[in-house]
C-alpha positions in Angstrom: 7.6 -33.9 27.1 10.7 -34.4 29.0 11.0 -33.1 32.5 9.8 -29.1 32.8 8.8 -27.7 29.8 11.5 -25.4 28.5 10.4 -21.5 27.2 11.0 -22.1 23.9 8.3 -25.0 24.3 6.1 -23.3 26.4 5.7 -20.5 23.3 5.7 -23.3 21.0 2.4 -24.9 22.8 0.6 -21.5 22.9 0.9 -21.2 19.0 -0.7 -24.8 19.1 -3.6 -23.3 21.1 -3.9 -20.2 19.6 -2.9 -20.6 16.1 -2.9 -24.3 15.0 -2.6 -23.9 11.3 0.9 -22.0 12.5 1.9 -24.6 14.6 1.3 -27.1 11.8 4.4 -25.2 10.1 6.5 -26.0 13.3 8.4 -29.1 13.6 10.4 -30.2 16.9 13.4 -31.8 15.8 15.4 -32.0 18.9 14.8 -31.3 23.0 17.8 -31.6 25.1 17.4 -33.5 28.3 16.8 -31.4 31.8 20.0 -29.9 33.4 20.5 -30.9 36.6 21.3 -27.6 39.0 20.2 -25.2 36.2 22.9 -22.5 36.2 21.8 -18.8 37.9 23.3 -16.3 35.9 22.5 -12.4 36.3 24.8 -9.1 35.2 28.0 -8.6 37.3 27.1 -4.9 38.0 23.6 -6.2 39.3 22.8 -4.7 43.0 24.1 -7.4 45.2 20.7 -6.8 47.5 18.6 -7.1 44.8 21.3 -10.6 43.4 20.6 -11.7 47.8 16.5 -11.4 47.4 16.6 -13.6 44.0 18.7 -15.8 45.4 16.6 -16.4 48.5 13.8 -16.0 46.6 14.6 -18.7 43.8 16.1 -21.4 46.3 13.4 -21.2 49.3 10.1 -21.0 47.2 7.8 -23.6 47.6 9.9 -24.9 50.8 10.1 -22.4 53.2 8.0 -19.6 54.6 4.0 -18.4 55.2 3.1 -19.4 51.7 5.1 -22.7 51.4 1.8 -24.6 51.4 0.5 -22.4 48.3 3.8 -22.5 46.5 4.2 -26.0 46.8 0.9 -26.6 45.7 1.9 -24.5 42.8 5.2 -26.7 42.3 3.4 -29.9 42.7 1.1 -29.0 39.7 4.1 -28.6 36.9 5.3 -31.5 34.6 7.9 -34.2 37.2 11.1 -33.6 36.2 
């Protein structure tokens, strides 16, 4: 695989380990490549509060905080990019 595995792959690699004669009727025929500074998106009428915590959330974890160590240990453990 190419860099972080992508949802669509990460469903397509629980039907190999769950039901392989399914996943013997898949074919990959194209990945894209990773994209650098994935895009946040959320809805515009989203609580700006709750649009602050994911924000903070999404850009600190694994670097900053009392469970850096755990999250980075976590982050360490997916695919390199």
């Amino acid at each position: 695989m190419y860099g972080r595995v992508a949802p669509v792959l990460r469903v397509y690699q629980r039907i190999a380990a769950t039901a392989p004669e399914a996943r013997e009727k898949i074919k990959i025929i194209w990945t894209s490549p990773l994209i650098p500074l994935d895009p946040l998106m959320w809805r515009k009428d989203l609580d700006p509060a709750v649009k602050g915590k994911l924000y903070t959330f999404l850009m600190s974890y694994g670097h900053i905080g009392t469970d850096a160590a755990s999250a980075a240990s976590t982050m360490a453990r997916l695919p390199p990019r």
